[in-house]
C-alpha positions as CSV (number, residue, x, y, z in Angstrom):
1,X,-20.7,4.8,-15.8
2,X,-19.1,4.3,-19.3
3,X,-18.1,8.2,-19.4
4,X,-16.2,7.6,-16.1
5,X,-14.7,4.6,-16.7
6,X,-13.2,6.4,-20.2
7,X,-12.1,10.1,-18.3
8,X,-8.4,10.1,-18.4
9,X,-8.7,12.1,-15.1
10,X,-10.6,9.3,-12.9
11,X,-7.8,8.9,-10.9
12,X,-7.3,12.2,-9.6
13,X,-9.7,11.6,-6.7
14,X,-10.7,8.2,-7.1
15,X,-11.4,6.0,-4.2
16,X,-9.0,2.6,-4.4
17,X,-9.5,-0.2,-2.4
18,X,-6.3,-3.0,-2.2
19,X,-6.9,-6.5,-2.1
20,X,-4.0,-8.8,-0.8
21,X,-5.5,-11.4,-3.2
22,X,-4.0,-14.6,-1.2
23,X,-6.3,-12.8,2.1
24,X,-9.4,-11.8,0.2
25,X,-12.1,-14.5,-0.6
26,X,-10.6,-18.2,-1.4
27,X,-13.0,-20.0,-3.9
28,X,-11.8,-23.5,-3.8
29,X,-10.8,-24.1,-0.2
30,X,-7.3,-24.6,-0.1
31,X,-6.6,-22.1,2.4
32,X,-5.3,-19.3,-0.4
33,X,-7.7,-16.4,-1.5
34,X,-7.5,-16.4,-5.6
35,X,-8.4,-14.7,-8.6
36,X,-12.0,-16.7,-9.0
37,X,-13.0,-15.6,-5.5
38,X,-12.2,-11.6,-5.7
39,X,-14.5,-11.9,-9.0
40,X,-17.0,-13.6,-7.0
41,X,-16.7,-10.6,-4.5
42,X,-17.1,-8.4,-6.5
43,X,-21.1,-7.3,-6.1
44,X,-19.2,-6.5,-2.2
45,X,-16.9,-4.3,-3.7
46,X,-19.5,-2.2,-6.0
47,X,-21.8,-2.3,-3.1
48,X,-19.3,-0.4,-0.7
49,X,-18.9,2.4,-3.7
50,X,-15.3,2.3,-4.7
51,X,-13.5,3.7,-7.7
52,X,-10.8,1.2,-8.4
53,X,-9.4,-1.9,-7.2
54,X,-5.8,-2.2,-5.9
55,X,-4.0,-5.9,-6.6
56,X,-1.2,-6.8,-4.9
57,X,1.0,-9.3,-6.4
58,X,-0.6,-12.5,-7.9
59,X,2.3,-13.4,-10.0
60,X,3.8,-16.8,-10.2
61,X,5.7,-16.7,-6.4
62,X,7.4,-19.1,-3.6
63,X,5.9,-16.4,-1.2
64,X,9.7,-15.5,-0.3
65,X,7.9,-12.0,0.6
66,X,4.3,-12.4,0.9
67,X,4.0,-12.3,-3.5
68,X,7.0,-9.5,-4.1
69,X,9.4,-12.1,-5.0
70,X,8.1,-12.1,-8.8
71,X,8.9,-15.6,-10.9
72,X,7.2,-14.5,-13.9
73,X,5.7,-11.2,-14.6
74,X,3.7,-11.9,-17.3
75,X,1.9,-15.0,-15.6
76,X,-0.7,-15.5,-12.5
77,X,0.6,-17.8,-9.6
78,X,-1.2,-21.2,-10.3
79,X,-2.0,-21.3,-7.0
80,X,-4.7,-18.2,-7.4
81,X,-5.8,-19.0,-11.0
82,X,-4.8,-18.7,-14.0
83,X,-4.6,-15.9,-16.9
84,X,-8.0,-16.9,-18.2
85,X,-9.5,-16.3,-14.5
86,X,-7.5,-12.7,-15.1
87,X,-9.2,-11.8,-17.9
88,X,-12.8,-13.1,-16.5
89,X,-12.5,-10.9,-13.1
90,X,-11.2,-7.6,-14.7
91,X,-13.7,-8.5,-17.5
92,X,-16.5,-8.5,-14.5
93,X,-14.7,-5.5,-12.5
94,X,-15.2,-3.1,-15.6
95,X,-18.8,-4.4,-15.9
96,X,-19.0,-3.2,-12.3
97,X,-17.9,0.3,-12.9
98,X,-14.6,-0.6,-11.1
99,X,-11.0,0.4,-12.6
100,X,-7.9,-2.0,-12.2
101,X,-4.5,-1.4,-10.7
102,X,-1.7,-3.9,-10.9
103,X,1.2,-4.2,-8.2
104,X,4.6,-4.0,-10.5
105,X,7.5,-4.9,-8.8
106,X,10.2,-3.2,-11.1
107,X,13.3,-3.9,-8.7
108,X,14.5,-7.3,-7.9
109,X,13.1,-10.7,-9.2
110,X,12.6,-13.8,-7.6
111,X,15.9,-16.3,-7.4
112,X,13.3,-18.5,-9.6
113,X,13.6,-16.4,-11.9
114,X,14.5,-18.0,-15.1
115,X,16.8,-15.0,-15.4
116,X,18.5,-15.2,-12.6
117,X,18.9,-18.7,-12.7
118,X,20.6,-18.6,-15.6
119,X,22.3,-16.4,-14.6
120,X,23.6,-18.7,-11.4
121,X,24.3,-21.1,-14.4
122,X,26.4,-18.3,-16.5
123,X,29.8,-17.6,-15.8
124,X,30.9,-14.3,-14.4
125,X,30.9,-11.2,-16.6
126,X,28.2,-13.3,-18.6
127,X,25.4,-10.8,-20.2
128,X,23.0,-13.1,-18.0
129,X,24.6,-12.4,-14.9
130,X,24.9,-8.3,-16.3
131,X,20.8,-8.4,-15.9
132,X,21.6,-8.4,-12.1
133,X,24.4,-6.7,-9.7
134,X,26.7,-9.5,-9.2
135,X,30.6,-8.4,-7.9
136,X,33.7,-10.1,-6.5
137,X,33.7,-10.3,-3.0
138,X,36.7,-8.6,-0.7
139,X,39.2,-10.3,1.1
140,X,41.9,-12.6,0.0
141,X,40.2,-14.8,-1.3
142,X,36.6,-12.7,-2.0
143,X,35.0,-14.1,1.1
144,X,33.7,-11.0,2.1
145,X,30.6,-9.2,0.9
146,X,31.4,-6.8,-1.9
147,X,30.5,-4.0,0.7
148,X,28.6,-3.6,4.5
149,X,25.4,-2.6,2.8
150,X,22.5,-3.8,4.9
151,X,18.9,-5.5,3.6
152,X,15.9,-3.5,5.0
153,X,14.7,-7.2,6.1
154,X,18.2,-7.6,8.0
155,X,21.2,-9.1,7.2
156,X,23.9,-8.1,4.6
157,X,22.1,-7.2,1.3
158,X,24.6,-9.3,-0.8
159,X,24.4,-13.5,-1.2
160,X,27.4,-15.6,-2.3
161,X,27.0,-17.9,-5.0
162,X,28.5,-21.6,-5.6
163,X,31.2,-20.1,-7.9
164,X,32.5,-17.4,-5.0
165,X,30.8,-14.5,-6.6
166,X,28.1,-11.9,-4.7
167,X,24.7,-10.6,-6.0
168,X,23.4,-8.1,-4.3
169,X,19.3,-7.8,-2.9
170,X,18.1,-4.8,-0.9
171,X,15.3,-7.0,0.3
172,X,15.2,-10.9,0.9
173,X,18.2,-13.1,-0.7
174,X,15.5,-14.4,-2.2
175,X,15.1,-11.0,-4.2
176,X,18.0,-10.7,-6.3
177,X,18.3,-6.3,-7.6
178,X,17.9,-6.4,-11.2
179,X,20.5,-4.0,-13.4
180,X,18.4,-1.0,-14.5
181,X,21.6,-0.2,-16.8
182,X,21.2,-2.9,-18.9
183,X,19.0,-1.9,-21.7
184,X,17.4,-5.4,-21.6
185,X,16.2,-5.2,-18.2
186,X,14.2,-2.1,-19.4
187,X,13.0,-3.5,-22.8
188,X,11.9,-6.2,-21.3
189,X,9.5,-4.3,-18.4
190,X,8.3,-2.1,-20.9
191,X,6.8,-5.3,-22.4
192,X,5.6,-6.6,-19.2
193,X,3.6,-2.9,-19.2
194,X,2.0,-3.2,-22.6
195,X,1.1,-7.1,-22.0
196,X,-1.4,-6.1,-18.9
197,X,-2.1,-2.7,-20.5
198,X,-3.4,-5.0,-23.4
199,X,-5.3,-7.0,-21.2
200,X,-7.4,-4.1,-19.7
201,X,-5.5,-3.1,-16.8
202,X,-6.1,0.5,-16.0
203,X,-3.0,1.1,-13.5
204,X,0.2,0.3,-11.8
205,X,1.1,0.8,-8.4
206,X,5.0,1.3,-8.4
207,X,6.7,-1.0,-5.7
208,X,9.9,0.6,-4.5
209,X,10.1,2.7,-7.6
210,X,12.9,5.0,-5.7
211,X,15.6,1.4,-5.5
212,X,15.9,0.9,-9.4
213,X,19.2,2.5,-10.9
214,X,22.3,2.4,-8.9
215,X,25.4,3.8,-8.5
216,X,27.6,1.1,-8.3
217,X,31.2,2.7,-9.2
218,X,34.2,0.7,-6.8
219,X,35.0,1.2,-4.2
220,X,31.1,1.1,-2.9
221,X,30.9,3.5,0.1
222,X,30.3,2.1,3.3
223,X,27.1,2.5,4.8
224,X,28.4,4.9,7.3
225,X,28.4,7.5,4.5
226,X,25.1,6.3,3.4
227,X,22.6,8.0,5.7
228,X,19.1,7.0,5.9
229,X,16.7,5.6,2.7
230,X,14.5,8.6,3.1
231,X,17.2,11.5,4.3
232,X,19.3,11.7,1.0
233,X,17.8,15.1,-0.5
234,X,20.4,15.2,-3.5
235,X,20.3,12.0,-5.5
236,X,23.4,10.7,-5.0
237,X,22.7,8.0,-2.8
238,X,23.9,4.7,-4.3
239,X,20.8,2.7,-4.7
240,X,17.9,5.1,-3.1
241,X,16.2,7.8,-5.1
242,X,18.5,8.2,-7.7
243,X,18.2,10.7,-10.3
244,X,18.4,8.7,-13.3
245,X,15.3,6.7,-12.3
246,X,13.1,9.1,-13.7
247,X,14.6,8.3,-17.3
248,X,13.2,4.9,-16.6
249,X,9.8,6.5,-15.5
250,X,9.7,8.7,-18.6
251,X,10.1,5.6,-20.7
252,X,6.8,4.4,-18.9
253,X,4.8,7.2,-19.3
254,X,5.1,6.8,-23.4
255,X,4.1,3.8,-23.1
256,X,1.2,4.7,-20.8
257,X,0.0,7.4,-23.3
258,X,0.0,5.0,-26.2
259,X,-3.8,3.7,-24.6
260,X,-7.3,5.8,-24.3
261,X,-7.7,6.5,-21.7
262,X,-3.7,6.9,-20.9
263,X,-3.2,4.2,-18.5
264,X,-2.1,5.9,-14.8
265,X,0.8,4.9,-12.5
266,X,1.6,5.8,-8.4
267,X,4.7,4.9,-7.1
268,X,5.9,4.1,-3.6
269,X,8.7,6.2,-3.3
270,X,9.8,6.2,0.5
271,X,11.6,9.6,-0.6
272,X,12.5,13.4,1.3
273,X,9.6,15.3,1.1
274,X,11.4,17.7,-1.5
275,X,11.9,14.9,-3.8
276,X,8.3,13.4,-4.2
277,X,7.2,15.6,-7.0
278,X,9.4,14.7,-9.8
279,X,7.8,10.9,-9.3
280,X,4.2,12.2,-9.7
281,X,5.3,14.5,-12.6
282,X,3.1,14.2,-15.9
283,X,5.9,12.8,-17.6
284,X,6.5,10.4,-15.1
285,X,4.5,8.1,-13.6
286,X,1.6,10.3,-12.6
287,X,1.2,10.2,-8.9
288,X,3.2,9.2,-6.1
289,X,1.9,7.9,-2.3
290,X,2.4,10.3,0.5
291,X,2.1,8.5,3.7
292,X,2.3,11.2,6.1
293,X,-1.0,10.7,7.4
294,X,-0.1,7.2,7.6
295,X,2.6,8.2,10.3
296,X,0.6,10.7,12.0
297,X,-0.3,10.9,15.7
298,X,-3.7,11.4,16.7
299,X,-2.9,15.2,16.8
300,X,-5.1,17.9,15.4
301,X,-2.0,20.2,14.7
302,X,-0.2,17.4,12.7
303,X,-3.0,16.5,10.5
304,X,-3.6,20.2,9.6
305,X,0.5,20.5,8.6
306,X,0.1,17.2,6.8
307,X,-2.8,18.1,4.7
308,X,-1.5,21.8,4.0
309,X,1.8,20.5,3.0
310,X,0.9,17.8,1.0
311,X,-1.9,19.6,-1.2
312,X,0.5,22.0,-1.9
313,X,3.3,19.4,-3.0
314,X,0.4,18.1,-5.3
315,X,-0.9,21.5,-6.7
316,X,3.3,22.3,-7.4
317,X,3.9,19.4,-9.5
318,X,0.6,18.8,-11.3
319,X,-0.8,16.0,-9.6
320,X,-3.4,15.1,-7.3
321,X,-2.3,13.8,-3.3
322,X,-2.7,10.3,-2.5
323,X,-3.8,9.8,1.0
324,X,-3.6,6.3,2.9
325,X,-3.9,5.2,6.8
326,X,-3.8,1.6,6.5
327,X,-1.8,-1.4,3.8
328,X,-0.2,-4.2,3.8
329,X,3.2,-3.0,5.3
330,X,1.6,-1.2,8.6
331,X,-0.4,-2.3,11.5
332,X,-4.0,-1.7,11.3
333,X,-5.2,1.9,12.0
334,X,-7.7,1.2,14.2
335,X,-5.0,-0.2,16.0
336,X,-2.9,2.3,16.1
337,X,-5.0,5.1,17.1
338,X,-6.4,3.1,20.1
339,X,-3.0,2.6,21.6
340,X,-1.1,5.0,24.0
341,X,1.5,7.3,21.8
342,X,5.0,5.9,21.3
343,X,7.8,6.0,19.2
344,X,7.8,3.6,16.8
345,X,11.1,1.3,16.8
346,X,11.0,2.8,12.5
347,X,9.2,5.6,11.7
348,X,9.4,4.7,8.5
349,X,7.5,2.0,8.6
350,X,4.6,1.6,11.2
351,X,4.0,2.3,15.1
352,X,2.5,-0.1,17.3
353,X,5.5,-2.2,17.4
354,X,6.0,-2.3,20.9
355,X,2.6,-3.4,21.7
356,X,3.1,-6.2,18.4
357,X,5.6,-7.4,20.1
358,X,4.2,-8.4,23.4
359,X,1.3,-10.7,21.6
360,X,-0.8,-7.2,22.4
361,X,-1.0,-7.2,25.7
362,X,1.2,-4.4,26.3
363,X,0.2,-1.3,25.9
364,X,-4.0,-2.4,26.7
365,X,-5.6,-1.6,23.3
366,X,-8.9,0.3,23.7
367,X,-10.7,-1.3,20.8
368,X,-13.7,0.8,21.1
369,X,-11.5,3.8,20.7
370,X,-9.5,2.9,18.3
371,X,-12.3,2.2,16.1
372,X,-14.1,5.9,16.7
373,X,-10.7,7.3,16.0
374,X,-10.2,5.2,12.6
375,X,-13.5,6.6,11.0
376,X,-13.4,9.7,11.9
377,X,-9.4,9.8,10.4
378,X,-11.0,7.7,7.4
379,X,-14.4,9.9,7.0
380,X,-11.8,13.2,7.2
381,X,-9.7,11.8,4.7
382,X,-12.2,10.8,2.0
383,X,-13.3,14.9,2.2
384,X,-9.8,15.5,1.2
385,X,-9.1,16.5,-2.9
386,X,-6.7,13.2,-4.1
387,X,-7.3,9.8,-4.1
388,X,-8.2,8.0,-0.8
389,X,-6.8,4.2,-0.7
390,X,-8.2,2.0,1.5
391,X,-6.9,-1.4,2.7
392,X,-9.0,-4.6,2.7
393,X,-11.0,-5.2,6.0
394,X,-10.7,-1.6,7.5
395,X,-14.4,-1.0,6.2
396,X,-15.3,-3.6,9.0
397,X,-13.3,-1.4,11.4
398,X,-10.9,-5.2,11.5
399,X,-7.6,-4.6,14.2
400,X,-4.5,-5.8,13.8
401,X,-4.1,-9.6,14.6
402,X,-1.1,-9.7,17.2
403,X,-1.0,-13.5,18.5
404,X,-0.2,-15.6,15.8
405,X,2.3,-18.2,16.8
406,X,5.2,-18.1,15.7
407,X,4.9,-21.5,13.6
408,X,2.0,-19.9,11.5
409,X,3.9,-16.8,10.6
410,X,5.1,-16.0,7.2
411,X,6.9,-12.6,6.8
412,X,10.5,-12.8,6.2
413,X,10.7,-9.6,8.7
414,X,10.2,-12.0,11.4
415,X,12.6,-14.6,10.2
416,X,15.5,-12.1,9.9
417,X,15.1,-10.1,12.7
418,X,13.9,-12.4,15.5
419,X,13.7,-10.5,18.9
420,X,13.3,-7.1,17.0
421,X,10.8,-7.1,14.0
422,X,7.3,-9.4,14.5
423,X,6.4,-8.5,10.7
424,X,3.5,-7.9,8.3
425,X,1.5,-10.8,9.2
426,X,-1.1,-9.3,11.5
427,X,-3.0,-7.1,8.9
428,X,-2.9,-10.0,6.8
429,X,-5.1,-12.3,8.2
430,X,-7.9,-13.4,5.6
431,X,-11.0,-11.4,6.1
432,X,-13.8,-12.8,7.3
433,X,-17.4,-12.9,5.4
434,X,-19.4,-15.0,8.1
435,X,-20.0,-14.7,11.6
436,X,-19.4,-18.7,11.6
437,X,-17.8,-21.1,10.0
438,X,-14.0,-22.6,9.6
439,X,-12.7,-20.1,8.4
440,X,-15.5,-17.1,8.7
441,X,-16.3,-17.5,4.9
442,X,-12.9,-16.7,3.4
443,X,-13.3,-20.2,1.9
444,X,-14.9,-24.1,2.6
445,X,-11.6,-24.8,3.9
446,X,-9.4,-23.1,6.8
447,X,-6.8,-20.1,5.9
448,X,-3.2,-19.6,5.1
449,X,-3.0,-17.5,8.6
450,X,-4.8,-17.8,11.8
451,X,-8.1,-16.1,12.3
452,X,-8.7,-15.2,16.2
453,X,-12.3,-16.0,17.2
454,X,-13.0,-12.2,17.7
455,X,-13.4,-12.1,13.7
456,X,-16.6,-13.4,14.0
457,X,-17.9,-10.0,15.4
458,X,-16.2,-7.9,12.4
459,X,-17.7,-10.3,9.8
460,X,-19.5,-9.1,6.5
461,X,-22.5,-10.7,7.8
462,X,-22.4,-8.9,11.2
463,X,-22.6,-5.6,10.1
464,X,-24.5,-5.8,6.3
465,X,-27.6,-5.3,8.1
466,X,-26.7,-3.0,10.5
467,X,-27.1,1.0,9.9
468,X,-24.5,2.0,12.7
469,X,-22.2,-0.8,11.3
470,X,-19.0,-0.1,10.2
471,X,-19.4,-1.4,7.1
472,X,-22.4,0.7,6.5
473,X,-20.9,3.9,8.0
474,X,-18.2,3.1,4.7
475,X,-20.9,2.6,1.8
476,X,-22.4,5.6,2.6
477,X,-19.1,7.7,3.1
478,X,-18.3,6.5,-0.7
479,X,-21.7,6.7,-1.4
480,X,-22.1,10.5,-0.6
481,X,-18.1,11.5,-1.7
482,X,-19.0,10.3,-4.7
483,X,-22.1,12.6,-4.9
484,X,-20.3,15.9,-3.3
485,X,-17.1,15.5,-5.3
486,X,-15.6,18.3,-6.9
487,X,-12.8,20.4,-8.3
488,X,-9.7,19.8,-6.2
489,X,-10.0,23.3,-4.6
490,X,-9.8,23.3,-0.8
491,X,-10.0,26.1,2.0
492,X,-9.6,25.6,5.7
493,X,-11.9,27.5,7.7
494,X,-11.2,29.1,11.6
495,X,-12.7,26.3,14.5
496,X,-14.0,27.7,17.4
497,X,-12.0,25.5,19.3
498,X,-7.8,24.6,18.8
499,X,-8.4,20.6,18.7
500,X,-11.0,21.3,16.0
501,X,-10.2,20.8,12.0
502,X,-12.9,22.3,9.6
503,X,-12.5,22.9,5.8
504,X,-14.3,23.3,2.9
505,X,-14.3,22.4,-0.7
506,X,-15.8,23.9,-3.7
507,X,-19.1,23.0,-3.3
508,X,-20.0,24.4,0.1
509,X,-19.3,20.7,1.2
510,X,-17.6,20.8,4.7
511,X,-15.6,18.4,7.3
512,X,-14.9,19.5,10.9
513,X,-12.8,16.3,12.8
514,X,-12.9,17.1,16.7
515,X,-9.2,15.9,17.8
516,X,-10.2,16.9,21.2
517,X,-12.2,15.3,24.3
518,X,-15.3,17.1,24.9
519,X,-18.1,18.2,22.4
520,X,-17.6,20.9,20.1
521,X,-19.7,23.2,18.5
522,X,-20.9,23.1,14.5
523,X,-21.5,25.6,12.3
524,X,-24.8,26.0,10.1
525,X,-25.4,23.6,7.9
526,X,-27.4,20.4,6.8
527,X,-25.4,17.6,8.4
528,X,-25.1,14.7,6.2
529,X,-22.9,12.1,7.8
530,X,-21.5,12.0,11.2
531,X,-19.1,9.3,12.1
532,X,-20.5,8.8,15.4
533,X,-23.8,10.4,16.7
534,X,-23.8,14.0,17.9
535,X,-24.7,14.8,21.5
536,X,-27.3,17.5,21.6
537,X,-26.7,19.1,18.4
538,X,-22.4,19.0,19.0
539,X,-20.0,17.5,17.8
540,X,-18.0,14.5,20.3
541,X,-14.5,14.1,20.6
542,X,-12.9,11.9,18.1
543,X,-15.5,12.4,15.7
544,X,-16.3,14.0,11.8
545,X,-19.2,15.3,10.6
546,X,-20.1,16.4,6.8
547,X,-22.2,19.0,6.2
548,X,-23.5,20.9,3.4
């Protein structure tokens, strides 16, 4: 265990699980999952065989957007522990064997900030209001936004202050954009870097790390000219995938290399394909998210173009692929893949949205196959060279959690685009641990979100005993990638039939996924793990063997 927890390379196919720490385990019932109860989960986490543990925000947070409206970088929200309950659970997750990532969110602040509110405090052209974008508004008298920029959560994406001035936020007004030209700005997250890096943590997982420097020259082009976030190609639009953010990045990377063993770094880029690379570059931060799978169809042809494309991005720029179905962001995969297929209202950011919207009862969700699909997707993808992330709960096979009132929801999606967005909510419901109970073990009291009854049935307790659980189909999945894995070479291999994907690594270990309806043949081999039984020796539809 010590040699892997020092190899510089363990993330190049490392298994990652993210915990959404205020929906994970709550240790002193308040409703709130916190530091003390992840580190009292943890024996669950080395038992299911993971690599690394993905946290998202637990910094010091009114919750403006569910933790990524950041108060104090270098702090832990009160309300999930304190610094000393930091250092005890990444103390006990490196006893475990398990690595660290930290969520950085390098964009925007809070509007608690105590930057920014000095900054609302400062007069204008102050150097604490040059740590954000703040500009005169148009109009006669500046009562227009500095320009028709839209938030992603809806809305203009600038906020007037008191003294008639404008700051700008891509996200919630709550989430003022910092200014990535000040030199401050960058000193001062390059500090924030070597204060958890000191602390033990072994990663960073980049939020938005494609919205830092801007272009912000006057007049500011209207968003007509703009095109979409993810359809510039040539790094000139204003605020999205820039070219001068990789100057930031390669400011991280020194930093990274300054610790044994160098500490690593993926960003979420929502980027054009051609522009991924130069974010998972070895002088930048490492590794970047691809979440083409993530969009995919249940559609054999897809996956294959997914997979060939992606390992090939990876191979060109040095990195290893990342490879992800579900997150906080996107509704549940065994969800999606057991509704009809539509077209999402953003293919950017998740399908199902139709059926979210109706409370799920439009389209009918087959839950049973919906489930099949997601581990046979999930047992394919953890065969795949790269690093598999998984999100909290879909080792219990959880769906998405459609009818919360609209009293109990929290997402500012929903609050800004009533009628049109439903939010993030639904995939993060606390998890439940016990097939009973107020709150089905997340904690001795009830939880920030409502839990439908149905949990009961997808509970840690239901299915740790249970060989054809979910759960255990998981463990062993880990359990045996962890055996079989190899170098990063892959080779796909002809199926006998079209709907069928089969390819083999290194080792001689292979995965055939049958995208189709009926049973498929299998070629020679000792099967190891099936993600649902064969029928006389064949492979069933939506199904994935391993064999060796």
């Amino acid at each position: 265990m010590e040699a892997r927890m020092q190899d510089p390379h363990w993330w190049r196919q490392a298994a990652v699980y993210q915990i959404y720490p205020r929906s994970f385990a709550d240790s002193n019932g308040d409703g709130i999952g916190d530091l003390p109860g992840i580190t009292s989960r943890i024996p669950y986490l080395k038992s299911l065989g993971v690599d690394a543990v993905w946290l998202s925000p637990f910094y010091p947070s009114a919750l403006a957007d569910g933790g990524y409206d950041v108060d104090d970088y270098r702090n832990v929200d009160p309300k999930l522990g304190t610094l000393a309950d930091f250092d005890e659970m990444i103390a006990a997750l490196h006893a475990a064997g398990i690595k660290l990532i930290a969520d950085i969110v390098p964009n925007h602040t809070s509007n608690r900030h105590a930057w920014f509110q000095e900054a609302l405090a400062s007069p204008k052209g102050s150097a604490a209001r040059n740590r954000y974008i703040f500009r005169d508004g148009l109009g006669p008298n500046g009562d227009e936004p500095p320009s028709d920029w839209d938030s992603v959560f809806g809305g203009p994406a600038w906020e007037r202050t008191e003294d008639g001035q404008w700051y700008m936020h891509i996200f919630a007004k709550e989430q003022p954009d910092l200014n990535w030209d000040n030199r401050e700005v960058r000193d001062d997250f390059l500090t924030t870097l070597r204060f958890w890096s000191d602390r033990g943590v072994d990663g960073f997982r980049v939020d938005v790390a494609h919205a830092l420097t801007k272009d912000m020259t006057e007049p500011l082009a209207s968003k007509a000219d703009l095109g979409a976030e993810n359809d510039n190609n040539n790094g000139k639009h204003p605020f999205w995938d820039r070219d001068e953010v990789h100057e930031v990045f390669a400011e991280w990377r020194r930093v990274f290399n300054e610790y044994t063993p160098p500490r690593t770094a993926v960003a979420e880029a929502w980027v054009h394909a051609d522009r991924r690379a130069r974010y998972a570059s070895p002088e930048g931060l490492g590794q970047a998210f691809n979440f083409d799978l993530l969009k995919a169809d249940w559609n054999h042809g897809q996956f294959r173009d997914i997979i060939t494309k992606n390992l090939a991005e990876a191979k060109l720029s040095g990195a290893s692929s990342t490879w992800v179905f579900s997150n906080h962001d996107v509704v549940r995969h065994a969800t999606r893949y057991g509704l009809p297929v539509s077209a999402p209202a953003d293919p950017d950011r998740q399908d199902g949205s139709a059926w979210l919207m109706s409370g799920g009862k439009e389209p009918v969700l087959d839950h049973t196959l919906g489930e099949r699909r997601a581990r046979a997707v999930s047992q394919l993808m953890l065969a795949l060279p790269g690093s598999a992330y998984l999100y909290q709960g879909e080792e219990l096979g959880l769906h998405e959690v459609a009818d919360i009132a609209d009293e109990h929801r929290q997402d500012p999606t929903f609050f800004r685009n009533k009628g049109v967005d439903i939010g993030r909510d639904g995939c993060r419901v606390p998890l439940p641990w016990t097939m009973e109970g107020i709150s089905f073990g997340f904690g001795s009291g009830g939880a920030h979100l409502p839990q439908p009854e149905w949990f009961g049935r997808y509970a840690v307790e239901a299915q740790e005993d249970d060989p054809a659980s979910s759960l255990s189909f998981y463990r062993r999945a880990l359990e045996l990638r962890r055996e079989l894995q190899t170098e990063e070479g892959f080779e796909w291999i002809a199926a006998a039939s079209p709907e069928v994907l089969h390819f083999t690594r290194p080792n001689g270990w292979q995965c055939v996924t049958n995208f189709g309806s009926t049973p498929a043949n299998l070629p020679a081999g000792k099967v190891l793990l099936s993600s649902s039984p064969l029928q006389d020796g064949m492979l069933p539809g939506a199904a994935t063997v391993w064999l060796i």
